[in-house]
DRENDO-1510 file (C-alpha; in Angstrom, 1 decimal, always signed):
<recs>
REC; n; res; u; v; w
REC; 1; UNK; +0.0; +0.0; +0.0 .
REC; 2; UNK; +2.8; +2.2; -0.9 .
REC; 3; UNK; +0.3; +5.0; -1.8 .
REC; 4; UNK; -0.3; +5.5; +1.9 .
REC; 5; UNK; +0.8; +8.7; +2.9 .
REC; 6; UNK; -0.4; +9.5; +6.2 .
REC; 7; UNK; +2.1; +10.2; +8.4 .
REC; 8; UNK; +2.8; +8.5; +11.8 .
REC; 9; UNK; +4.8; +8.0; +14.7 .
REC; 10; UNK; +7.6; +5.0; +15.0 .
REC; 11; UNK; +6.1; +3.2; +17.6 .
REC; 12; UNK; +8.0; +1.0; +20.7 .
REC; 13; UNK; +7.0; -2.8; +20.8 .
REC; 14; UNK; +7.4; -5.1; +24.0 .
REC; 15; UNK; +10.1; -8.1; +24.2 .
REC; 16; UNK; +8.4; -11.1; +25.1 .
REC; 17; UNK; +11.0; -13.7; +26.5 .
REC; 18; UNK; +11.5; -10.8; +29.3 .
REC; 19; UNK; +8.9; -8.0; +29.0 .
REC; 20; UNK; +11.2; -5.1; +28.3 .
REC; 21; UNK; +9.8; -2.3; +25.6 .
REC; 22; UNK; +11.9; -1.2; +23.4 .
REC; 23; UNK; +11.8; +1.1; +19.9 .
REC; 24; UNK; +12.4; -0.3; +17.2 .
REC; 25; UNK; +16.2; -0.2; +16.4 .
REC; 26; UNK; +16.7; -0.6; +20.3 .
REC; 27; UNK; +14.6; -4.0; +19.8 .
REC; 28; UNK; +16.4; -5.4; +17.3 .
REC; 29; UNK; +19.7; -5.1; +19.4 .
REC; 30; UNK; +18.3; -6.2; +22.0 .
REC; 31; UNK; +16.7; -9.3; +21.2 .
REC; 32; UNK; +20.5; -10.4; +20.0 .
REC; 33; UNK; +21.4; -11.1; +23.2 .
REC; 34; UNK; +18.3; -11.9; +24.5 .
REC; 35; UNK; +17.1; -14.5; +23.0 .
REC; 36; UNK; +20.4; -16.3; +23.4 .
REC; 37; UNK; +20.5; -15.5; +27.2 .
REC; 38; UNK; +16.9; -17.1; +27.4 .
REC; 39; UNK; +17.8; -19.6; +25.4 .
REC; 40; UNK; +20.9; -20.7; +27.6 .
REC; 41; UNK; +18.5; -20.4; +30.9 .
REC; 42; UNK; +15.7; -22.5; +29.7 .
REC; 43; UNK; +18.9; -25.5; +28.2 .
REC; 44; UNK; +20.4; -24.9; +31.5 .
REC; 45; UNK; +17.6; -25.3; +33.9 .
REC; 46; UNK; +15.7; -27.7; +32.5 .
REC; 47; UNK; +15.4; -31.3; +34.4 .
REC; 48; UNK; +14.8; -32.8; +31.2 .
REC; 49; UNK; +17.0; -32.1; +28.5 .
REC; 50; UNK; +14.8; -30.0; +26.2 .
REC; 51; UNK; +15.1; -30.3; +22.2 .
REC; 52; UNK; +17.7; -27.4; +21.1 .
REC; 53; UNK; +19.0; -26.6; +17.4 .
REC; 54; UNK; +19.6; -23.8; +14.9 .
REC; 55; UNK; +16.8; -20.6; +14.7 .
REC; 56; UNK; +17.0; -17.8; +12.6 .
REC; 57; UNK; +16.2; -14.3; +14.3 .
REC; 58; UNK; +14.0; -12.6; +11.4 .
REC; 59; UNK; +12.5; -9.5; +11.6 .
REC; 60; UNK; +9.5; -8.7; +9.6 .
REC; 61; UNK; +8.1; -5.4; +8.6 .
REC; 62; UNK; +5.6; -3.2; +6.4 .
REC; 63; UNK; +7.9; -3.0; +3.1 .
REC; 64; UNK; +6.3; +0.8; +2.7 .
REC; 65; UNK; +5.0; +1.2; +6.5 .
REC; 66; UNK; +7.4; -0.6; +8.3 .
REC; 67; UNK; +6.3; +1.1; +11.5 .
REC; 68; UNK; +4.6; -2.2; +11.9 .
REC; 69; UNK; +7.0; -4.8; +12.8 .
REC; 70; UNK; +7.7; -8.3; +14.3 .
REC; 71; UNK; +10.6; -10.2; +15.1 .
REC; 72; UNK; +10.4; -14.2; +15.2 .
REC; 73; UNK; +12.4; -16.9; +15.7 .
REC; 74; UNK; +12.1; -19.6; +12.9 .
REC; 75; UNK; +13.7; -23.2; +13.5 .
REC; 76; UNK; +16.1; -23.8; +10.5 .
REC; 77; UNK; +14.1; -26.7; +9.8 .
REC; 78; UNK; +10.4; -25.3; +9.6 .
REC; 79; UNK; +9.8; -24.4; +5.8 .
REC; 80; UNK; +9.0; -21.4; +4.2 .
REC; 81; UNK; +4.7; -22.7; +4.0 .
REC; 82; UNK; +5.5; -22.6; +8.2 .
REC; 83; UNK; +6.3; -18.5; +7.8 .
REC; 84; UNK; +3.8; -18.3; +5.3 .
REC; 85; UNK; +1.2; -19.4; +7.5 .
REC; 86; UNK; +2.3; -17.7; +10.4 .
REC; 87; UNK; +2.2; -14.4; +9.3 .
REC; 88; UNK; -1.3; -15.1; +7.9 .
REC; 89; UNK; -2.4; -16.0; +11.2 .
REC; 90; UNK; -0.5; -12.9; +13.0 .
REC; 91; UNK; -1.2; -10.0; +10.1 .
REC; 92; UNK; -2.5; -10.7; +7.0 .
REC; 93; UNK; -5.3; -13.4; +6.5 .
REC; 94; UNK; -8.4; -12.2; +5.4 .
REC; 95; UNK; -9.7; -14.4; +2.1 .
REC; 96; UNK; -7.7; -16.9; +1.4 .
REC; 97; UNK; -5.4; -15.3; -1.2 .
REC; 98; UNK; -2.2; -16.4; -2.9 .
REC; 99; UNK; +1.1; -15.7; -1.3 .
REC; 100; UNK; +5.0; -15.6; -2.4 .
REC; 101; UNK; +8.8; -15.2; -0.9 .
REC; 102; UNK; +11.2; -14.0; -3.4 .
REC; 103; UNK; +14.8; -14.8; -2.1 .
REC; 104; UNK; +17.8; -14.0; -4.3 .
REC; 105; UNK; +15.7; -13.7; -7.1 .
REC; 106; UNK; +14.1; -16.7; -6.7 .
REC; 107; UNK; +10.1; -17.0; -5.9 .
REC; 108; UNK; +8.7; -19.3; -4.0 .
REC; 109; UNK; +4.8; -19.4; -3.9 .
REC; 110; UNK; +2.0; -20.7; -2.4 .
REC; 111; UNK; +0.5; -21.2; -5.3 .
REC; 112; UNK; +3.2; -24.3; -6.1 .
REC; 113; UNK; +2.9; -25.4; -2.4 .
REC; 114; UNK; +1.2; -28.8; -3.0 .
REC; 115; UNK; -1.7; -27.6; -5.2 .
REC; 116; UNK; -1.8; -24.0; -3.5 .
REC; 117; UNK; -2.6; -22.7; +0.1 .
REC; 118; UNK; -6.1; -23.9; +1.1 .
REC; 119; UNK; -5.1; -27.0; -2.3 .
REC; 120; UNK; -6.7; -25.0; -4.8 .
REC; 121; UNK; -6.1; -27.2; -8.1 .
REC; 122; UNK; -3.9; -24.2; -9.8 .
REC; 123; UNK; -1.6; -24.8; -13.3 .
REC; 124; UNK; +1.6; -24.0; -11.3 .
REC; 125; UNK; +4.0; -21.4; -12.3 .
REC; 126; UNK; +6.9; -22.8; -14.2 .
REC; 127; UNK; +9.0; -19.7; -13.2 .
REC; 128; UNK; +8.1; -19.9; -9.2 .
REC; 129; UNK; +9.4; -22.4; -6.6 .
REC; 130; UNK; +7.3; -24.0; -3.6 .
REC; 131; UNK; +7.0; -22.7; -0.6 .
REC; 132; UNK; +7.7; -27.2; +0.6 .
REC; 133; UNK; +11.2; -26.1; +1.4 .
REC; 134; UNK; +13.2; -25.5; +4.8 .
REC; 135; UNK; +14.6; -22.4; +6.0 .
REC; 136; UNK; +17.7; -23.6; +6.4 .
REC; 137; UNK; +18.1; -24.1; +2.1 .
REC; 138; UNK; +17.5; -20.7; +1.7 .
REC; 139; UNK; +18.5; -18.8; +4.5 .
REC; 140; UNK; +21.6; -17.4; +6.0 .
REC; 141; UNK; +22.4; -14.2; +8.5 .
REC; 142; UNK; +22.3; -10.7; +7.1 .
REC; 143; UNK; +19.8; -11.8; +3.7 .
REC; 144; UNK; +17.2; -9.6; +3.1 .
REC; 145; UNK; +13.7; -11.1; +1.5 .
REC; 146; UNK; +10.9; -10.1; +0.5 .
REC; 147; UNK; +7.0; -11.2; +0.8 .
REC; 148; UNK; +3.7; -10.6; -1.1 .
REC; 149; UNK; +0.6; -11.5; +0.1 .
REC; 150; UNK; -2.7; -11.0; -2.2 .
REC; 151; UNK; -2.1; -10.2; -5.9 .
REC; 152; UNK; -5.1; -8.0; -6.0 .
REC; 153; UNK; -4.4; -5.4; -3.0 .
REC; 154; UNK; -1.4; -6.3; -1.9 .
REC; 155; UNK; +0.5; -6.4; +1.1 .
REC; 156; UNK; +4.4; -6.4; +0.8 .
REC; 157; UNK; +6.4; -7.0; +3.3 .
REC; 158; UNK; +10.6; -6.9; +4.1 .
REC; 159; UNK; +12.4; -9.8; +6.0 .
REC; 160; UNK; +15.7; -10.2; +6.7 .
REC; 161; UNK; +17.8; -12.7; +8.9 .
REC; 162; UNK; +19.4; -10.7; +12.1 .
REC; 163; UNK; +21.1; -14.1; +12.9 .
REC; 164; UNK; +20.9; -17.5; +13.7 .
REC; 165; UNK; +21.6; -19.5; +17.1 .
REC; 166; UNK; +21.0; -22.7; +19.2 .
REC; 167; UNK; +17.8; -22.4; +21.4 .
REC; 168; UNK; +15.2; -24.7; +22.9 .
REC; 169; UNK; +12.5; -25.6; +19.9 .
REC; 170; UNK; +9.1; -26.7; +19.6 .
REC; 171; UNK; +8.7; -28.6; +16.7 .
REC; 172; UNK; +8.6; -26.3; +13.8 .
REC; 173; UNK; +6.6; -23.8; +15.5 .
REC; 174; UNK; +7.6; -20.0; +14.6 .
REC; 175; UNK; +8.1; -17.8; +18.5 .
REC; 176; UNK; +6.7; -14.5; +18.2 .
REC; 177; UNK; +9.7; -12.4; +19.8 .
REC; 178; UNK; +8.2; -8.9; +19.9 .
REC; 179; UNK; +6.0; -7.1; +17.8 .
REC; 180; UNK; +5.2; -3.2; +17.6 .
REC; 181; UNK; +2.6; -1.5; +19.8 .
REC; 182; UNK; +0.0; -0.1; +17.8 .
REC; 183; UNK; +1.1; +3.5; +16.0 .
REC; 184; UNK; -0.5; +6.9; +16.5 .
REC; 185; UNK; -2.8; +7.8; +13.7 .
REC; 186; UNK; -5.0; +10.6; +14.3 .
REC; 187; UNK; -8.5; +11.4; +12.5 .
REC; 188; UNK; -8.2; +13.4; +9.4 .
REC; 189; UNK; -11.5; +15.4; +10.1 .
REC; 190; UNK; -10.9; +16.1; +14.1 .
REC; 191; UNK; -8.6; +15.9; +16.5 .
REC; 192; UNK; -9.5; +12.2; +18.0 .
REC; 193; UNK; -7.5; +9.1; +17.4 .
REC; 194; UNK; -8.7; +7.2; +14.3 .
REC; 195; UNK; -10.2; +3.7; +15.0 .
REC; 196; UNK; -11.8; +3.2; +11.5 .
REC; 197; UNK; -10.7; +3.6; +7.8 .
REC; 198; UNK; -12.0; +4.1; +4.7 .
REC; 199; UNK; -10.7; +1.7; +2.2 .
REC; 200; UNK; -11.8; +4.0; -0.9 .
REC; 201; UNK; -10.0; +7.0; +0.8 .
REC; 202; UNK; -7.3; +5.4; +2.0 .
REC; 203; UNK; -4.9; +5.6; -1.4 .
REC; 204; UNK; -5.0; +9.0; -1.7 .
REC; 205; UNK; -3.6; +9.3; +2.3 .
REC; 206; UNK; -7.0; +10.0; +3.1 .
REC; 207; UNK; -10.0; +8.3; +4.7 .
REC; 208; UNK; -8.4; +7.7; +8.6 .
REC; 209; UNK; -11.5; +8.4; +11.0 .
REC; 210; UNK; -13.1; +8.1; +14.8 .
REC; 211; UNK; -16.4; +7.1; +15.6 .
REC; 212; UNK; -17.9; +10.1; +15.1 .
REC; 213; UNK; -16.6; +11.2; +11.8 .
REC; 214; UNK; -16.6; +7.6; +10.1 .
REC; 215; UNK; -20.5; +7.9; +10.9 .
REC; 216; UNK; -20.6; +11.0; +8.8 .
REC; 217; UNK; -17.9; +10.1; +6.0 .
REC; 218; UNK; -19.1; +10.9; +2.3 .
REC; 219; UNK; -18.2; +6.8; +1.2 .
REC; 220; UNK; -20.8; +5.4; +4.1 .
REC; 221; UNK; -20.1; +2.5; +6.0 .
REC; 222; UNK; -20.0; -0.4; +4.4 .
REC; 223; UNK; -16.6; +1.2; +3.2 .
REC; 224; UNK; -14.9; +1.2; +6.4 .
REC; 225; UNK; -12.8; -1.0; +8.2 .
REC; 226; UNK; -11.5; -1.0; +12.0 .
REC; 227; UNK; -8.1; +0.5; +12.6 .
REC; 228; UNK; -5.8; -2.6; +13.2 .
REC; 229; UNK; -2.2; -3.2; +14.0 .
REC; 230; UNK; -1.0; -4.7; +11.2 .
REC; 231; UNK; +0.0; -3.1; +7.8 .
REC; 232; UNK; -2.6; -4.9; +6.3 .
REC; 233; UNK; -4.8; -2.1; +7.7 .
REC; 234; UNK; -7.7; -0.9; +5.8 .
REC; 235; UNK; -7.1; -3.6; +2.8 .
REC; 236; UNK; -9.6; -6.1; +1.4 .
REC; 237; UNK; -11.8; -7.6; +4.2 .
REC; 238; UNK; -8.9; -7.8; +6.7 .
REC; 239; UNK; -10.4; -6.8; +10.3 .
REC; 240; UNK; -7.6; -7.9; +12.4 .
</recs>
């Protein structure tokens, strides 16, 4: 939504292994050494010896708004599909649509995922790759990627690979390290904080509202959607 225009403050975001807030280039150094000082802890006091192995440290953000952000931690061995589907769950999942990573030049889609996210019978995509593949393959520290997700209104996102280190692991399960706290966006038509936006008004940097001005905005209702924390906010159907 790189038409987006309205301008915002850089929110802080809250470490979850210890509950610290941070902003956002504070958080990234941070969670560094944090996650291998909780990892180290939980290894060291465990009666049972707990299942370690390589993660990657990823953070995630709005490729064009990346005041939203998150910060995971992805076992080397969970597979691109295991990202893809957890940032649909966290951010973007609102109708089902089709999905890609490109890293190096190289796509990898949902599309060529085993007949396509929810096994739509699609004609792959000679030129794409499927997302059936394990971090580790593609991966390495310091690589930037990228993400697309929806073909119609799209959401892009940036990725890139802070580090890697040993830590405890759940299966293939992704961690949710820290995410932003929700930015300040203020109504365009009062002084309030917007809590609805309309998605006509939106590309022109427009359209961010309260209560009481979305119930008197020119595009009606059925055009608005709540203000979420996510940069998927105010496309499609996507509520949050």
């Amino acid at each position: 939504m790189s038409g987006q225009k309205k301008e915002r403050l850089e929110s802080n975001g809250v470490c979850n292994l210890c509950g610290g807030a941070f902003g956002k280039k504070v958080m990234t150094k941070h969670l560094t050494s944090c996650v291998k000082e909780k990892a180290n802890a939980g290894i060291s006091s465990s009666k049972q010896k707990p299942k370690s192995g390589k993660l990657f440290h990823v953070l995630v953000e709005g490729r064009y708004q990346p005041e939203y952000w998150i910060h995971i931690a992805a076992p080397a061995r969970a597979k691109l599909k295991d990202v893809d589907s957890f940032l649909r769950y966290t951010w973007l999942e609102c109708c089902g649509h089709l999905s890609l990573f490109t890293i190096d030049g190289v796509t990898y889609s949902s599309d060529s995922s085993a007949g396509g996210f929810f096994g739509q019978d699609f004609e792959d995509d000679m030129d794409d790759e499927s997302m059936d593949i394990a971090l580790n393959n593609v991966l390495v520290p310091k690589i930037k990627f990228y993400y697309e997700y929806d073909f119609g209104t799209t959401t892009e996102l940036a990725l890139k690979v802070i580090s890697e280190y040993e830590g405890i692991m759940k299966g293939k399960d992704i961690q949710l390290l820290a995410r932003n706290e929700p930015p300040i966006i203020m109504c365009n038509s009062c002084p309030k904080s917007a809590t609805q936006v309309c998605t006509n008004c939106i590309y022109d940097g427009d359209g961010w509202l309260c209560d009481e001005c979305a119930s008197e905005h020119k595009c009606g209702e059925e055009m608005l959607l709540p203000v979420v924390n996510s940069p998927r906010v105010g496309m499609c159907a996507y509520c949050g």
